[in-house]
Structure formats: structure tokens, C-alpha cells
N, CA, C and O atoms as CSV, one atom per row, in Angstrom:
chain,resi,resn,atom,element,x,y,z
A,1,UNK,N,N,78.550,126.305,85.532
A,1,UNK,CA,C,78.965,125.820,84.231
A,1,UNK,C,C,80.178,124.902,84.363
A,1,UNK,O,O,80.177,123.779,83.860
A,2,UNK,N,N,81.316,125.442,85.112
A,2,UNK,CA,C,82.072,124.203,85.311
A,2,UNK,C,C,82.029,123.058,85.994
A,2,UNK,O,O,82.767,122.167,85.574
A,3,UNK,N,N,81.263,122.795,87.084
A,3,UNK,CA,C,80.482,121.719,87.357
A,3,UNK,C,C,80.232,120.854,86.292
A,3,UNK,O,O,80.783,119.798,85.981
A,4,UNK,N,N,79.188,121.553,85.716
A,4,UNK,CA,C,78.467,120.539,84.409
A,4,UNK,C,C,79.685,120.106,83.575
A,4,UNK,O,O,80.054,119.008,83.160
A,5,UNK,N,N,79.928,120.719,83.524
A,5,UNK,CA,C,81.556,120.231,82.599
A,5,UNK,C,C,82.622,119.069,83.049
A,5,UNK,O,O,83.155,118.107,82.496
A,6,UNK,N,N,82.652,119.781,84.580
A,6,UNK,CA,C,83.956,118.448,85.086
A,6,UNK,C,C,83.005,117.128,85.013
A,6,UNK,O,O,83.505,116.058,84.665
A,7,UNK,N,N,81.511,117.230,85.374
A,7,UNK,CA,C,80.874,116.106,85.604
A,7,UNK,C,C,80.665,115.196,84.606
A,7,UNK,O,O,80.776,113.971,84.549
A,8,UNK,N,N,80.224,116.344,83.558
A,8,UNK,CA,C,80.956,115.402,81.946
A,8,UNK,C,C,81.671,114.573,81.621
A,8,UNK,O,O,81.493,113.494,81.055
A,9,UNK,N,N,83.006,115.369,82.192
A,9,UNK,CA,C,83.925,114.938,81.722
A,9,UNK,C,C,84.452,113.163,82.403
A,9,UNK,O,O,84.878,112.118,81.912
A,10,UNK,N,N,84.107,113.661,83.728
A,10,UNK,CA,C,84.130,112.525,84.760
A,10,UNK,C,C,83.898,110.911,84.404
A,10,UNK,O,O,84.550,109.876,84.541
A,11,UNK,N,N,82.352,111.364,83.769
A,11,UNK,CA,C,81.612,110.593,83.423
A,11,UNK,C,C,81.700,109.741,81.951
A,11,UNK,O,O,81.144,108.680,81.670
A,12,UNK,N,N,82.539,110.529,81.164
A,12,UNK,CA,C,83.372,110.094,80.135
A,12,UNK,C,C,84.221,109.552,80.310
A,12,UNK,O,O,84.182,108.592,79.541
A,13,UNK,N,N,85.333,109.513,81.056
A,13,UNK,CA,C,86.752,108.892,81.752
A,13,UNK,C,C,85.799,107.795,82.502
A,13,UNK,O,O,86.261,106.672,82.303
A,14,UNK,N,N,84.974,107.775,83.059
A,14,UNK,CA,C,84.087,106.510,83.788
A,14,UNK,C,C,83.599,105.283,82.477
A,14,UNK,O,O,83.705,104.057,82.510
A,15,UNK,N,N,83.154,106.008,81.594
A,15,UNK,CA,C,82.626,105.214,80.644
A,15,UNK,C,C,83.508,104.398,80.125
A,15,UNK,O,O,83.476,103.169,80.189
A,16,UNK,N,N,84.614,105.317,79.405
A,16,UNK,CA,C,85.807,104.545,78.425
A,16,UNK,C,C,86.502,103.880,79.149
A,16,UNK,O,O,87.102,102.907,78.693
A,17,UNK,N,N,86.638,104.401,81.059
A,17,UNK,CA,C,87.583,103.515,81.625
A,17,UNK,C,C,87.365,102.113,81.789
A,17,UNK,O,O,88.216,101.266,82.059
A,18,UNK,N,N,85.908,101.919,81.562
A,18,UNK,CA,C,85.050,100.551,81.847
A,18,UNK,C,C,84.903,99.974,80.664
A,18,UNK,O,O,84.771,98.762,80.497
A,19,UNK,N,N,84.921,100.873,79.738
A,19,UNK,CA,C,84.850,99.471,78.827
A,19,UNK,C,C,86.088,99.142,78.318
A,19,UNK,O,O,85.989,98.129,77.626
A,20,UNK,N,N,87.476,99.673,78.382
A,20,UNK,CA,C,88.892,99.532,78.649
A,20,UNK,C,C,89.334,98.624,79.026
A,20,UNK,O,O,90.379,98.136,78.597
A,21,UNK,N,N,88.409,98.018,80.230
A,21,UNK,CA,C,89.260,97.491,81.300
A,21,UNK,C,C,89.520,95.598,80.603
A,21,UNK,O,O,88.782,94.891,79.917
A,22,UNK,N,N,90.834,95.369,81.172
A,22,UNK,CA,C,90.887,94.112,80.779
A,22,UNK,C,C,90.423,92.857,81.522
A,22,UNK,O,O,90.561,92.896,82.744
A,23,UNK,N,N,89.886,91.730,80.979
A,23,UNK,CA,C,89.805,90.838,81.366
A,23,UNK,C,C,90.539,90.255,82.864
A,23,UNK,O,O,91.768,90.234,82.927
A,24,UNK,N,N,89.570,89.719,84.231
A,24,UNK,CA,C,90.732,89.520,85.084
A,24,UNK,C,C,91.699,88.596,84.875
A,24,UNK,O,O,92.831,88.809,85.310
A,25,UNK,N,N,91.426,87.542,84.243
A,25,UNK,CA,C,92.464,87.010,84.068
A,25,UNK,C,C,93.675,87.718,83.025
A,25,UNK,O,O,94.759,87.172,82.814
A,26,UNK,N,N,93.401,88.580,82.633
A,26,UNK,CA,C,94.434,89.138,81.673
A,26,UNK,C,C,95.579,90.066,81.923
A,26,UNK,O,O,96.548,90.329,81.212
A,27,UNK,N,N,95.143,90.612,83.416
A,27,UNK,CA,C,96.127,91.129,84.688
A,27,UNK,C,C,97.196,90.562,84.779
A,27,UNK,O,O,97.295,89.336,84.831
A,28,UNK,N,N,98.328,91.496,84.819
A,28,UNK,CA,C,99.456,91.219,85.759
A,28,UNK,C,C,99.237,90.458,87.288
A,28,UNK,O,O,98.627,91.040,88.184
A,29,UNK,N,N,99.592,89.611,87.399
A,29,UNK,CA,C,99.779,89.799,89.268
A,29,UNK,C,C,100.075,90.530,89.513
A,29,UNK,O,O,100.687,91.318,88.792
A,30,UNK,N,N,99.711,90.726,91.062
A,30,UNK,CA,C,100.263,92.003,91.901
A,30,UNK,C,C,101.191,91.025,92.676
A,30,UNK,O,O,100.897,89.897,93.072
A,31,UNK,N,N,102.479,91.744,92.826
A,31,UNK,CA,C,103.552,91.947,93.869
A,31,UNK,C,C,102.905,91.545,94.882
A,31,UNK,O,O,101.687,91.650,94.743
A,32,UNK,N,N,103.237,91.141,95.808
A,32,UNK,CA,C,103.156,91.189,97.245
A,32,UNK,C,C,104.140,92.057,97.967
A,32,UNK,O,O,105.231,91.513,97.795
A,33,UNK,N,N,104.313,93.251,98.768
A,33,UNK,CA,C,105.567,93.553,99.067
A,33,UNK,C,C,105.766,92.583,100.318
A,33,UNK,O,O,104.785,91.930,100.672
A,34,UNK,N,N,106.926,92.448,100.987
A,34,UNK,CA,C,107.360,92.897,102.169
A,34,UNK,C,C,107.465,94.020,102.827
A,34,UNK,O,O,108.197,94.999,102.680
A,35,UNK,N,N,106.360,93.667,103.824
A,35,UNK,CA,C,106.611,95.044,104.820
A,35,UNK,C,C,106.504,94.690,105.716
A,35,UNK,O,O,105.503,93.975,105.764
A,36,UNK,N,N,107.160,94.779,106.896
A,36,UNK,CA,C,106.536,95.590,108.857
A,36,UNK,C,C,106.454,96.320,108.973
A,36,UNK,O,O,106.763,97.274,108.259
A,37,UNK,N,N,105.682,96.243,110.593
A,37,UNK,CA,C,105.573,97.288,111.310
A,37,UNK,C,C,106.107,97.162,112.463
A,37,UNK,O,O,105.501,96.232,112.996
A,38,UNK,N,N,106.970,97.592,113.234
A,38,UNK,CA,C,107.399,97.270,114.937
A,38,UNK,C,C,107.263,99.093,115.066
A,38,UNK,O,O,107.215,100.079,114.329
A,39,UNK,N,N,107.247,98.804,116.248
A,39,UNK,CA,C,107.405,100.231,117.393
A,39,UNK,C,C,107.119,101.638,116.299
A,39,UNK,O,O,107.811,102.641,116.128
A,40,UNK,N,N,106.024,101.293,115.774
A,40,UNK,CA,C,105.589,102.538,114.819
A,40,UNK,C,C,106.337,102.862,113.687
A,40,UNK,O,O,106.081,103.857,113.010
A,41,UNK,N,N,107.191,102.132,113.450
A,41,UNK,CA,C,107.960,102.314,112.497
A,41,UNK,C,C,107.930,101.013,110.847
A,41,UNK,O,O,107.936,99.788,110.969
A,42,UNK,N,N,107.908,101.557,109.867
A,42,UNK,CA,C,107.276,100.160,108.964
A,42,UNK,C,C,108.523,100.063,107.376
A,42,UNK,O,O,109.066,100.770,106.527
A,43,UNK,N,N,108.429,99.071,107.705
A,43,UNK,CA,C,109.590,98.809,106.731
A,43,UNK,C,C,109.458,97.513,105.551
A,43,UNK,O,O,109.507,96.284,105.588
A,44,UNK,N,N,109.309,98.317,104.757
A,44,UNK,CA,C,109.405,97.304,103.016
A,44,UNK,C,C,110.405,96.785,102.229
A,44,UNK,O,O,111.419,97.371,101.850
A,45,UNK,N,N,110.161,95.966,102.065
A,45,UNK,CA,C,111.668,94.960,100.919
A,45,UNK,C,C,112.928,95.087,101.979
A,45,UNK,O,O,112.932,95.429,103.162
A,46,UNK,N,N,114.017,94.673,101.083
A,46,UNK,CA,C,115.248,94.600,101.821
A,46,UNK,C,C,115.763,95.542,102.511
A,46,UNK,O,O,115.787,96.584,101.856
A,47,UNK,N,N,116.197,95.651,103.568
A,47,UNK,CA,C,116.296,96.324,104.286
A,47,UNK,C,C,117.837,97.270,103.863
A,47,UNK,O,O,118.858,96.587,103.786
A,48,UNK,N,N,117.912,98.177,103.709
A,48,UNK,CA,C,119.526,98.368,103.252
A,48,UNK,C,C,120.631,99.060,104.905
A,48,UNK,O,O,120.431,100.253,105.130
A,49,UNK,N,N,121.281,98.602,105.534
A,49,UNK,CA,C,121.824,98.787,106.686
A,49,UNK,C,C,123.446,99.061,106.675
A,49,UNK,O,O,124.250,98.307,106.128
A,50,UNK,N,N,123.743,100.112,107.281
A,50,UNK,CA,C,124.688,100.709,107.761
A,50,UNK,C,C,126.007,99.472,108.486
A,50,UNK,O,O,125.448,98.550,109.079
A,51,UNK,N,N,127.046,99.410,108.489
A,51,UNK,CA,C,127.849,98.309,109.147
A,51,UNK,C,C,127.601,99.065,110.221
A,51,UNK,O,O,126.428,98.692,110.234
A,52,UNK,N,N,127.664,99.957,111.341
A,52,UNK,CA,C,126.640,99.997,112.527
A,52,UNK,C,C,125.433,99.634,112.872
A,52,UNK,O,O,125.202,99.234,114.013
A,53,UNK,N,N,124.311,99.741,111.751
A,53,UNK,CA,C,123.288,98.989,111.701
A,53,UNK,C,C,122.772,97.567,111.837
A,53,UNK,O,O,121.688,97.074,112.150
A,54,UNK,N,N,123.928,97.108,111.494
A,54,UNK,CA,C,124.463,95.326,111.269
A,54,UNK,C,C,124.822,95.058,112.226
A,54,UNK,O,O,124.350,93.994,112.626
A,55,UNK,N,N,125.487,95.526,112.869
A,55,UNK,CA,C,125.928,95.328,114.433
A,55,UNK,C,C,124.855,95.250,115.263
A,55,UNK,O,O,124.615,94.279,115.981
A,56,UNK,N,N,123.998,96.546,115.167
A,56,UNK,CA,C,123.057,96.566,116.296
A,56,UNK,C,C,121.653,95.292,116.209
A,56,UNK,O,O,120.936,94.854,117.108
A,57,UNK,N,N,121.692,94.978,114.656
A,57,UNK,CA,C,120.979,93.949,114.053
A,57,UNK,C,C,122.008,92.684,114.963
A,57,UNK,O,O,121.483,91.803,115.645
A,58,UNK,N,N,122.460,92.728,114.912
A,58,UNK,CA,C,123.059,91.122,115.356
A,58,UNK,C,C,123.572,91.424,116.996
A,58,UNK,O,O,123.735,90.280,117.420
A,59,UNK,N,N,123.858,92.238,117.964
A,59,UNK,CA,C,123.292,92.366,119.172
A,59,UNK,C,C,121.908,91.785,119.329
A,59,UNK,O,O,121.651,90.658,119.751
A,60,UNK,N,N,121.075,92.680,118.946
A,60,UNK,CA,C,119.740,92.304,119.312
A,60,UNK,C,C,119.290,90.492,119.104
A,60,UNK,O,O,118.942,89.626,119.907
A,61,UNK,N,N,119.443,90.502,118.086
A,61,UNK,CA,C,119.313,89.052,117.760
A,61,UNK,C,C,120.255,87.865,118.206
A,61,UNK,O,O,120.169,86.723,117.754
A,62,UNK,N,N,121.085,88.250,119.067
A,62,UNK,CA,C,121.832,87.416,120.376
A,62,UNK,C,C,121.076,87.521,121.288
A,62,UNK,O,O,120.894,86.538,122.006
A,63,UNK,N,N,120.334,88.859,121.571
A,63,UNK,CA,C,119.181,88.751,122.910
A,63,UNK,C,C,117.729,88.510,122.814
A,63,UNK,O,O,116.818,88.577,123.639
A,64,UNK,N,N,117.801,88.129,121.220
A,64,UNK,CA,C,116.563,87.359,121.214
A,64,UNK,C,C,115.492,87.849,120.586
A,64,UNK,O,O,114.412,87.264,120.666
A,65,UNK,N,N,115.659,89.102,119.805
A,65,UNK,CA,C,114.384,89.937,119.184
A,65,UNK,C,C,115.079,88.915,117.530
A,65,UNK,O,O,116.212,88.655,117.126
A,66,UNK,N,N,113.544,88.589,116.972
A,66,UNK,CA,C,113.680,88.494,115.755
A,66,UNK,C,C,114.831,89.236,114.341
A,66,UNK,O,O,115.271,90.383,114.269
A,67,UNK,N,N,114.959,88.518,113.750
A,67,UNK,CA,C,116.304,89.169,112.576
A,67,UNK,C,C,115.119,90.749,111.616
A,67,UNK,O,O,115.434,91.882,111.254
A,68,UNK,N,N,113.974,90.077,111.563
A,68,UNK,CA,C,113.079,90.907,111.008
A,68,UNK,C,C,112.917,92.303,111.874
A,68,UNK,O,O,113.310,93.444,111.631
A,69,UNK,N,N,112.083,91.678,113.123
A,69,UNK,CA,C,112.443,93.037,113.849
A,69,UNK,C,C,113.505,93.911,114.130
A,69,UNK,O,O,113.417,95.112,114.383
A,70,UNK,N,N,114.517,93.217,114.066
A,70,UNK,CA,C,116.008,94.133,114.846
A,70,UNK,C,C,116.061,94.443,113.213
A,70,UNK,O,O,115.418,93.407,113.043
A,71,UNK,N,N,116.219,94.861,112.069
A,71,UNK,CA,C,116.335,95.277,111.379
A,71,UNK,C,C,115.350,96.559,111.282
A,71,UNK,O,O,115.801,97.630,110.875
A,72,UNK,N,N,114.225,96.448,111.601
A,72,UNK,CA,C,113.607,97.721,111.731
A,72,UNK,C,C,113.851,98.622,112.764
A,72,UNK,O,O,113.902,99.836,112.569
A,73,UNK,N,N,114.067,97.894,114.281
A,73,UNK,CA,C,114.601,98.666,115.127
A,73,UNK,C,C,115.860,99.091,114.958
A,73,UNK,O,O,116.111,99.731,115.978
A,74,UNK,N,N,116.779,99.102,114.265
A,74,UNK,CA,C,118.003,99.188,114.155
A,74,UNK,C,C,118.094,100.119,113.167
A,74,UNK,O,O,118.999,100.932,113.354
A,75,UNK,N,N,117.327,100.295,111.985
A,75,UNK,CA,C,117.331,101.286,110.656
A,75,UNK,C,C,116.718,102.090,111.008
A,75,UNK,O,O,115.847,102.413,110.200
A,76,UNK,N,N,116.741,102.746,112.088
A,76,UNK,CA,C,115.799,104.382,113.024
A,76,UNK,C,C,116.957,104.939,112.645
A,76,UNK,O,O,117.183,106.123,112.894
């Protein structure tokens, strides 16, 4: 019996959600975020960093790893 019921119900939230739906052009854009990934580790939008963090960000990037990457390696 509850089967038949959730499936109901399902199928109701399916119906109204479709005929709900708006026009595509009538959408928001979507965001794009910023994100990486380096050394398993993944990082979105601005990065927020420690004045040790900043340091180790700007070491690295004297030896040559990207400003993008040394910010992720550096915010571990």
C-alpha cells in the first residue's frame, strides 16, 4: 500500500513539475564557478589564504608552479 502511494505521489510531483517548468529562455544563467583540481585536492572561487599561505603562494611561484596552482597547494 505504501508503494502505491509514494508512486502516486511521485508521479504527481512529475506531472506538475513539468508543466511548471519555465521556458528555456526564461532561466537564469548558470554561474560558472571557478574551480581546480591539483594533487587531489579542488578548490572553488577565491581562494581565502593565511599571510603564511601567501608566502608559500609566492615561493612557489618564484620556482615556477602557476599562481593558480600554488594557491591550492598552499591552502592544505
Amino acid at each position: 500500500m505504501t508503494k502505491i502511494i509514494t508512486a502516486g505521489v511521485l508521479g504527481m510531483v512529475m506531472v506538475f513539475g513539468a508543466a511548471g517548468a519555465a521556458p528555456a529562455q526564461a532561466r537564469a544563467p548558470q554561474v560558472k564557478q571557478d574551480c581546480r583540481t591539483y594533487s587531489g585536492a579542488e578548490v572553488c572561487g577565491k581562494v581565502q589564504l593565511t599571510e603564511q599561505q601567501k608566502q608559500c603562494v609566492q615561493r612557489a611561484v618564484e620556482k615556477g608552479m602557476s599562481d593558480r596552482r600554488a594557491e591550492v597547494e598552499c591552502s592544505r
